[in-house]
C-alpha positions in Angstrom: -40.5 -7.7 1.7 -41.0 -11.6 2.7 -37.9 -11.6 5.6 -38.6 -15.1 5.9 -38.9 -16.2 2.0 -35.4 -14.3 1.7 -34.2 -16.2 4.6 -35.3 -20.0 3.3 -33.7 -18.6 0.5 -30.3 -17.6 1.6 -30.4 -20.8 4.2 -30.6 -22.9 1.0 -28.0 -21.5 -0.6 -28.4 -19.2 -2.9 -26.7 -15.9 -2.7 -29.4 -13.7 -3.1 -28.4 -10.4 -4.1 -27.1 -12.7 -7.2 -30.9 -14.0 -7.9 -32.4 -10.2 -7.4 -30.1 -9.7 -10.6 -31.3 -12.2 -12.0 -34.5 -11.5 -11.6 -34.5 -7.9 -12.4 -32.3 -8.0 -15.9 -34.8 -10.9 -17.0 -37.7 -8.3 -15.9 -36.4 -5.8 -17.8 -35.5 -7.9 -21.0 -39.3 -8.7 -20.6 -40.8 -5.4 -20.6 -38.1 -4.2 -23.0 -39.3 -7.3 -25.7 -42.5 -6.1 -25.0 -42.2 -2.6 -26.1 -39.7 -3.9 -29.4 -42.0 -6.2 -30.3 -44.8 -3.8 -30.5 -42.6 -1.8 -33.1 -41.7 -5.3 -34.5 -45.4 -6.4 -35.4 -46.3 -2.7 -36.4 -44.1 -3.8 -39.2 -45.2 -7.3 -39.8 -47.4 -6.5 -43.2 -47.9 -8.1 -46.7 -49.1 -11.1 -47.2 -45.8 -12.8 -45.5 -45.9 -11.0 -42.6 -49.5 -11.1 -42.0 -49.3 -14.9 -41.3 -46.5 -13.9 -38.6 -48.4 -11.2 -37.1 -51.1 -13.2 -34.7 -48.2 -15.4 -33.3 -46.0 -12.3 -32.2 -48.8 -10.7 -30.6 -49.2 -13.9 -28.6 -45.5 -13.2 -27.8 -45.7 -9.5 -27.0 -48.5 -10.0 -24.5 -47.0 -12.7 -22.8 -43.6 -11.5 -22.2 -45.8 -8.6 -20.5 -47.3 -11.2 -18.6 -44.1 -12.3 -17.7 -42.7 -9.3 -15.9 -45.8 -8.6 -14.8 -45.3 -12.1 -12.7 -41.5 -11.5 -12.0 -42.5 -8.2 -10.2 -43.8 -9.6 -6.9 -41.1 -12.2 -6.3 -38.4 -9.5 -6.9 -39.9 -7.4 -4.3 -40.5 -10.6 -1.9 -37.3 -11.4 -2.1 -36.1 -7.1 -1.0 -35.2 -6.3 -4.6 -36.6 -3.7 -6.1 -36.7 -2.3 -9.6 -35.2 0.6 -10.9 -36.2 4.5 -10.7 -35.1 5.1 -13.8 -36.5 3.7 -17.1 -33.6 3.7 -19.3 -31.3 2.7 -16.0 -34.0 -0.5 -16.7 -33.4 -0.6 -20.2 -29.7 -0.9 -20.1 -30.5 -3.4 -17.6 -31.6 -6.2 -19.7 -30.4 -10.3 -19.8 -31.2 -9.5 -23.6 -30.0 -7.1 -26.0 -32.7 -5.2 -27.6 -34.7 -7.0 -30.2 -34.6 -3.6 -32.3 -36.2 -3.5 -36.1 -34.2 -4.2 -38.1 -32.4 -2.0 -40.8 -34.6 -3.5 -43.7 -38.4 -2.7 -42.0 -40.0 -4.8 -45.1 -37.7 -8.1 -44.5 -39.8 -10.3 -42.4 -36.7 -13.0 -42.5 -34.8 -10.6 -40.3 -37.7 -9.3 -38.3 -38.3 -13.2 -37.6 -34.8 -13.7 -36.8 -34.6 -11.2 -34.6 -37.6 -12.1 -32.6 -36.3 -16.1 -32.6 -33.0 -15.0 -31.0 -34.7 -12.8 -28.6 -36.5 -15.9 -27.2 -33.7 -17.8 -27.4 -32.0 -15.1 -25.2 -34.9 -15.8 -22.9 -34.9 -19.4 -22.9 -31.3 -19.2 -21.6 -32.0 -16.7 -18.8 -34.7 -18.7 -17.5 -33.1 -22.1 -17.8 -30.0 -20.6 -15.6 -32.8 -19.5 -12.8 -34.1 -22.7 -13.3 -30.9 -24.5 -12.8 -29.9 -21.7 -9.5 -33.2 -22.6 -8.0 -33.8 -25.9 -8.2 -34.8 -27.6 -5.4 -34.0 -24.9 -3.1 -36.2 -22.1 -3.9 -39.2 -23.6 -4.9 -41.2 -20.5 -5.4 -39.0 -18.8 -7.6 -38.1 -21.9 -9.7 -41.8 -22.6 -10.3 -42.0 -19.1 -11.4 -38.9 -19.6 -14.0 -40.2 -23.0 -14.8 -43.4 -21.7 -16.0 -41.7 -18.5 -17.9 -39.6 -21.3 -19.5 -42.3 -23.1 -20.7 -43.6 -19.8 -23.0 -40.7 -19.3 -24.2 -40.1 -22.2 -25.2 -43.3 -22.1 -26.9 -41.9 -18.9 -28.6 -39.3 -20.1 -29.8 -40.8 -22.8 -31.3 -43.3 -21.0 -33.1 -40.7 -18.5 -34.6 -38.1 -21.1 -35.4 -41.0 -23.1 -37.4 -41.1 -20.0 -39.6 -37.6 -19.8 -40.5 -37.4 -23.1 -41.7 -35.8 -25.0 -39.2 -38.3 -27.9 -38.7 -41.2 -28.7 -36.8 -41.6 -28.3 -33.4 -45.0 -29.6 -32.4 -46.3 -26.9 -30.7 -49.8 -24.4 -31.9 -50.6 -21.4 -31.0 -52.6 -20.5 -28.2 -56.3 -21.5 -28.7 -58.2 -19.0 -26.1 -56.2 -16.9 -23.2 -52.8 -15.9 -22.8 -50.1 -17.4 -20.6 -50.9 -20.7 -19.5 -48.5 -21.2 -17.5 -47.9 -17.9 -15.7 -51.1 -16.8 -15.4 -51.1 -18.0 -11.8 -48.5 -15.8 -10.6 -50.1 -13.0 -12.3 -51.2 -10.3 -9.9 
């Protein structure tokens, strides 16, 4: 643990034990959406769901990415993640973003991955808003989480119907804003 990056913490502030939450149930909604959206692109076939398929990749692998980043500053910060994987599970800012009951019906599947990131972008924008200008570490951390899922969000939205949103899929690598607090 960083004694004194808990300290700067708690001097500015912010309770936390309350941010370790945080941090952890957003961690596990991560890895969780990671390993639902596997089972959630497995699914993504035909020619509608083909066209769907690249973008939620993207999606998978960076949420991955993203408790992949979230791990260090939890342990920084004298959190720790669970033992137990479904203790982890149960764990999670976000419900699960389970298949749903009609496997074939990319609508749903697409509505359930858009409200998963919108789960997300709330989580982060709270951390965002806790942190701000106090813990400068963690914020940028949120801040840059944020930004993906944004992104997400966008791109799933944009398939439903619900206007444009000006963002592309990635062109290249993963995670452009998180992939310096990868470890």
């Amino acid at each position: 643990m960083a004694k004194v990056a808990r300290e700067m913490v708690a001097n500015a502030g912010i309770d936390v034990d309350e941010l370790l939450e945080l941090l952890i149930t957003n961690a596990a909604a991560e890895l969780t959406t990671f390993y639902y959206y596997t089972i959630l692109r497995a699914n993504l076939i035909g020619l509608e769901g083909e066209g769907i398929k690249a973008i939620a990749e993207t999606a998978r692998i960076e949420d991955r990415n993203h408790f992949e980043a979230l791990v260090p500053r939890i342990y920084e910060l004298g959190g720790k993640l669970p033992d137990d994987m479904n203790e982890f599970h149960d764990c999670s800012a976000c419900p699960p973003a389970s298949l749903p009951e009609d496997p074939t019906d990319v609508q749903a599947i697409l509505t359930v991955l858009v409200n998963a990131e919108r789960c997300a972008v709330r989580g982060y924008t709270h951390i965002c808003n806790l942190t701000a200008g106090k813990d400068h570490r963690t914020y940028a951390l949120a801040q840059a989480i944020l930004n993906e899922e944004i992104e997400h969000e966008s791109w799933f939205s944009e398939f439903l119907g619900e206007g444009p949103s000006g963002h592309f899929l990635r062109q290249g690598e993963t995670s452009p804003f998180v992939r310096k607090f990868m470890p």
